[in-house]
C-alpha positions in Angstrom: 15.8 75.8 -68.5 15.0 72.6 -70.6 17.4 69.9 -70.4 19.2 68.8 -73.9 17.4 65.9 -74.0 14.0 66.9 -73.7 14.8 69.2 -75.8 15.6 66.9 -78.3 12.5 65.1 -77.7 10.8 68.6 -78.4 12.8 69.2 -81.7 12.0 65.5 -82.3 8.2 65.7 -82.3 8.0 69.5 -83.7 9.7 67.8 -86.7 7.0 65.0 -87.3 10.5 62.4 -86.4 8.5 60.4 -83.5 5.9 57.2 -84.3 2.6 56.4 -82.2 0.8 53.6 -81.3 -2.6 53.6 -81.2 -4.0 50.4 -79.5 -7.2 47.9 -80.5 -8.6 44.4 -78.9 -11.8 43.2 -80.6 -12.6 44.4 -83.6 -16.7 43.1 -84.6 -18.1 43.5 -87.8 -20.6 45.9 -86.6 -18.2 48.3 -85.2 -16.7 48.3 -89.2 -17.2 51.7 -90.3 -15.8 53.4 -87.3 -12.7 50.8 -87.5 -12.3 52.5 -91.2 -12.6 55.7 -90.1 -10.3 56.0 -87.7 -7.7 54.0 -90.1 -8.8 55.7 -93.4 -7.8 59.0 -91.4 -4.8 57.6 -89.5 -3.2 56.5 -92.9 -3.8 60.2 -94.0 -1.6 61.7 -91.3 0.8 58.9 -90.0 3.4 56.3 -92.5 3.4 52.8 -91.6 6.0 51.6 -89.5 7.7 48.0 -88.9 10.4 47.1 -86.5 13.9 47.8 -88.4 12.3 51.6 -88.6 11.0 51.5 -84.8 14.7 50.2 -83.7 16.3 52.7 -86.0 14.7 55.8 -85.0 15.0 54.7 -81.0 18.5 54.2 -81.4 18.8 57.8 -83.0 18.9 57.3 -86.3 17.6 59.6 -88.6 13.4 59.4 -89.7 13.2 59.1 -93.3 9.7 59.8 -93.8 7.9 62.8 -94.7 5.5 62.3 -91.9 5.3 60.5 -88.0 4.7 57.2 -88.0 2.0 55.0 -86.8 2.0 51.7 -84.9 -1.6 50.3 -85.0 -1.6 47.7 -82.3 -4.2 44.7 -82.2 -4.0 42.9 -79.0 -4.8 38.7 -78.6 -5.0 37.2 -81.8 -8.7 37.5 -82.0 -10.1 36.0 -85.0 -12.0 39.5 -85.9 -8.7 41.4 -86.3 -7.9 38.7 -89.2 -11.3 38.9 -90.8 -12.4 42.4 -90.0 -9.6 45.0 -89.1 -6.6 43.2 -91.6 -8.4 44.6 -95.2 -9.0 48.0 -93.3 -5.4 48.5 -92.6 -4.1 47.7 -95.7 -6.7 50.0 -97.9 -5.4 53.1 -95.4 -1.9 52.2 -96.3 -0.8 51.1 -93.3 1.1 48.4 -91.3 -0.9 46.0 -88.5 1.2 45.4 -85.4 -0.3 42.0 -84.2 0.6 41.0 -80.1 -0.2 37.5 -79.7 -0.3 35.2 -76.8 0.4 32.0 -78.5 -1.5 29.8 -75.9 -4.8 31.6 -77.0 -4.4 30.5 -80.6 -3.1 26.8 -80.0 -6.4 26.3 -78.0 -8.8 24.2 -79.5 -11.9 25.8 -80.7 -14.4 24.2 -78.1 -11.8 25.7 -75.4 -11.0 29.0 -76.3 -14.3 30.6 -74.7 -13.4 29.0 -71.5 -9.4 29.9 -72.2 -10.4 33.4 -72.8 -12.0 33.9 -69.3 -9.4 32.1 -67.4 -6.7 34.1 -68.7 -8.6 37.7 -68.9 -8.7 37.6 -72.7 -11.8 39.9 -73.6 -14.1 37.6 -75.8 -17.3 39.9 -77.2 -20.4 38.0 -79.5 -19.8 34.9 -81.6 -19.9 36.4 -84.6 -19.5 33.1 -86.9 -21.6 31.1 -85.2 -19.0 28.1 -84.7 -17.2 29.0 -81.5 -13.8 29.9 -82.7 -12.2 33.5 -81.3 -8.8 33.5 -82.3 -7.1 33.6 -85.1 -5.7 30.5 -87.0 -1.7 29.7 -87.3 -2.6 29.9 -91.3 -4.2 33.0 -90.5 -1.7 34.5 -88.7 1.0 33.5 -91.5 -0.4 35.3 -93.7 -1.2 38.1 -91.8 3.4 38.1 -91.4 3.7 37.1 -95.3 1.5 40.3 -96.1 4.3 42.4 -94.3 2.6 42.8 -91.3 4.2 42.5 -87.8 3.7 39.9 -85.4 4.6 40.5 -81.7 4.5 37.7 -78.3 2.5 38.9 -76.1 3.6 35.7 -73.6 2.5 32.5 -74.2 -0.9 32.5 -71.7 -1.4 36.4 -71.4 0.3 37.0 -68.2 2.0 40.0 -66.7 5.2 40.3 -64.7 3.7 39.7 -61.3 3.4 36.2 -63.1 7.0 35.5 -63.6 7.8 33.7 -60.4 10.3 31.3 -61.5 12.6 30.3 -64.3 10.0 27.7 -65.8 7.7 30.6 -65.8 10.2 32.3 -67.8 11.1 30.2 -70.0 7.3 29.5 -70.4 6.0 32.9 -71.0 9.1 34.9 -73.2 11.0 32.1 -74.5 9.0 29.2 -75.7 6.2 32.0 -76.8 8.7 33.3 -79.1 10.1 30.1 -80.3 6.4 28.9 -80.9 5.7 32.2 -83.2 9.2 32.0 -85.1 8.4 28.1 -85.9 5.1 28.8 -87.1 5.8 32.1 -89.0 9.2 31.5 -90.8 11.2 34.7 -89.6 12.4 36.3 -86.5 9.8 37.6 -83.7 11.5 40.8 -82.0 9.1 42.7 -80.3 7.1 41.8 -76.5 4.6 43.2 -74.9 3.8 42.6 -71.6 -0.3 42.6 -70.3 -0.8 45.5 -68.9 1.8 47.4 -70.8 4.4 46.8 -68.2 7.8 48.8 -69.6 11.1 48.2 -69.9 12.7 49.0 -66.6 10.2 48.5 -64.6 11.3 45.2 -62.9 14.8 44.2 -63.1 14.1 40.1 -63.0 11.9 39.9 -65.6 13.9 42.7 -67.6 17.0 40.4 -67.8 14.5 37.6 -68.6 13.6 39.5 -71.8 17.3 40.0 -72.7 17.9 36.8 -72.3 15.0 35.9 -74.3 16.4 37.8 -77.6 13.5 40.6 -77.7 14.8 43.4 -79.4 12.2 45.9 -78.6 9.1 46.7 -76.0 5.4 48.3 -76.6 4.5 49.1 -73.5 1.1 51.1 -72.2 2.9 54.4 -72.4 6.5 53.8 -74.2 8.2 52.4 -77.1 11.8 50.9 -76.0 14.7 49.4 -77.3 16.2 46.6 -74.7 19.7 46.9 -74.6 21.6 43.5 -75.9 22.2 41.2 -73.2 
């Protein structure tokens, strides 16, 4: 016998009412035409998606579109996901989610190589020549004021085994969130931990995030609401 609520879940995705995140890092000019591809086809079969429809739908509201929806996830704030994969998503129709670790962006250019390593941020050719990775705060502005979502994804790319103290706290969820609010003009919800730790997982660092004011979690294999603090 299935229990009622996985059958729900069933009924759920039989009936299209579910969203799915499909996850990219670097994004390099030559790798392009796959990058469209895969999003030309994605925005055939999947509706974009922001955060008032992912809370909505995971706190069982009804899914008012015709089709699933799709949460294309670019990871770091590299500089390639501005220039390269941001035009691809909007032609296929479809809404960027952007998880950012701020520390990454405030680095000065002649650091961020060095930053990158440190802090196991994947870093692939210099494709401009002039030693910059990440994205821009003007960048990454206009990547929100184009109705695009932007996530924290901590402040220096850590995951919960990093939270050892309150500073680290206040660090990595708070001050990461303040920092992305300031900058973009509007109210940062979502977190993602690295490694796509979820929502449950670790108690501590769960009432961290409450207290922190996120909203919702991506993790590496769910999408959660975080219950109010």
């Amino acid at each position: 016998m299935i229990a009622a609520s996985a059958r729900a879940e069933l009924d759920a995705l039989a009936g299209g009412r579910y969203v799915r995140a499909i996850n990219y890092h670097n994004t390099p000019r030559r790798r392009e035409a796959e990058l469209e591809r895969r999003l030309r086809d994605a925005g055939e079969r999947f509706d974009a998606v922001g955060e008032a429809e992912l809370e909505a739908l995971l706190s069982g509201e009804p899914w008012a579109h015709p089709k699933p929806g799709l949460i294309p996830a670019f990871f770091e704030g590299y500089r390639n996901n501005y220039d390269v994969a941001l035009p691809l998503l909007e032609r296929a129709g479809l809404r960027g989610w952007f998880i950012v670790p701020t520390a990454f962006i405030d680095t000065p250019v002649e650091r961020q190589r060095e930053m990158a390593v440190r802090h196991r941020i994947g870093v692939t050719e210099d494709e401009h020549g002039d030693g910059r990775y990440a994205m821009t705060w003007d960048e990454l502005r206009e990547i929100a004021d184009r109705g695009h979502v932007v996530t924290s994804h901590t402040a220096s790319h850590c995951g919960v085994a990093d939270i050892a103290t309150e500073a680290d706290a206040r660090r990595e969820l708070v001050d990461s969130r303040r920092r992305l609010e300031s900058e973009l003009g509007r109210q940062v919800r979502c977190f993602t931990w690295l490694w796509g730790t979820p929502y449950g997982h670790d108690e501590r660092t769960d009432a961290a995030l409450r207290a922190a004011g996120y909203r919702l979690v991506l993790s590496a294999t769910k999408l959660q609401r975080i219950p109010s603090a």
